[in-house]
C-alpha positions, 0 to 999 in steps of 0.5 A: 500500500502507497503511503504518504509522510506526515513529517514526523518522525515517529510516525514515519518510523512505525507506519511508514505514513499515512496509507494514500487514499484513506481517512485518518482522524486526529482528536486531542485536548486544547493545545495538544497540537492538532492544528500544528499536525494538520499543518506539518502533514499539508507541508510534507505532502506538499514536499511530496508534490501532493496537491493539498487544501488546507480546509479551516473552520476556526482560524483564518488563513493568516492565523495558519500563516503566522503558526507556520513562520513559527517553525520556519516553514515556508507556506508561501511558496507552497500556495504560490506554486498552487500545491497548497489552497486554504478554504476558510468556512467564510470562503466556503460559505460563500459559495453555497446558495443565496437562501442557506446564507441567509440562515447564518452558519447553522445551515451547513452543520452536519452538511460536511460533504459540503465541503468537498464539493469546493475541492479542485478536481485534481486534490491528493490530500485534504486537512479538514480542521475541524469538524466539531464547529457542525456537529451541534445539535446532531444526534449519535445517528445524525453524526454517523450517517453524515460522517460515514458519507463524508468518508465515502466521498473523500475515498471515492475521490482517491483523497488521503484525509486528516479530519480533526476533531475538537476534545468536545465533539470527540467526547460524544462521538469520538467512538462512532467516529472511530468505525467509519475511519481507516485511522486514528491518532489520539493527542493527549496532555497528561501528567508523568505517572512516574516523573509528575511532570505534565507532558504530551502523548501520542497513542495511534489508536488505530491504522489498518494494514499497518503495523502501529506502535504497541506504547503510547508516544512522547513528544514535543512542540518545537522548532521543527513542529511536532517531534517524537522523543520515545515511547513512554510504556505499554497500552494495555 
């Protein structure tokens, strides 16, 4: 199976990347990185020459822009070179008919192969962060139907996918979530049960047809982004 690189390490290492064409869903705390993941894996598959979006629901682009000066990568000569489009949701919204406008955000929520129908036809990969902002009010069956179209859709078109999910909306459909994705990968802030000290953890939760890591993962946010230090201890 083809694999694309996320860009980091650890990651890389054990799975070989992300599997091409296939669905891979991010959940975490606040501040855990989420958003910074969704960046490195646009910048990697870039470096990839993947033709990439970046679809936002939360930040603006420049938000996006100054998160990446923060690391030195360079965005803008992705987008420059059309490897990398960002869609915000006013960008998306605005596109989407003259009477579902007028209703405010609220008649796009759950509506999230809305977004795909904005994609160039020529799309690799897509980053969609995050989901949680149209999933109130859904029901546990409203959210599964909705979800498991936007998969088949993103799969149909042959487009690898990260869909990040919020810590909120992962509490209450995190587990339905789960069914429908080839892959999952959870970031998490915990205290070192033998140190004391507060720390990030990765856990790739699932991946099909791969082999996964046995131990949850340690890692830091630094110059270079998101960088794997070890693997702290078993799962189980």
């Amino acid at each position: 199976m083809e694999r694309i690189k996320t860009g980091i390490n650890g990651i890389d290492q054990f799975t070989g990347g992300l599997p091409r064409g296939k669905t891979v869903l991010i959940t975490g705390d606040a501040g855990s990185g989420k958003t910074i993941f969704g960046l490195q894996f646009a910048i990697t598959s870039c470096q990839q020459n993947l033709k990439t979006v970046y679809i936002t629901t939360e930040e603006d682009s420049k938000d996006l822009f100054t998160q990446g000066e923060t690391f030195n990568w360079d965005i803008k000569s992705f987008t420059d070179s059309g490897l990398l489009q960002f869609i915000e949701l006013a960008g998306v919204r605005a596109r989407v008919t003259e009477a579902e406008i007028s209703i405010d955000v609220g008649a796009m929520k759950g509506n999230f192969s809305k977004f795909l129908r904005d994609l160039p036809e020529d799309t690799e990969t897509v980053i969609l962060d995050n989901i949680g902002s149209f999933t109130a009010k859904l029901t546990p069956y409203e959210f599964r139907d909705r979800f498991d179209l936007l998969v088949y859709e993103l799969k149909e078109r042959n487009i690898t996918a990260l869909i990040i999910l919020d810590s909120a909306t992962s509490k209450e459909f995190n587990e339905i979530a789960l069914f429908s994705v080839y892959g999952a990968i959870s970031l998490m802030k915990r205290e070192n049960p033998y140190t004391g000290r507060r720390e990030r953890v990765m856990d790739v939760v699932k991946m099909r047809s791969t082999k996964t890591p046995t131990q949850f993962m340690t890692y830091e946010i630094n110059n270079n982004g998101i960088d794997i230090i070890s693997g702290v201890e078993s799962k189980e």
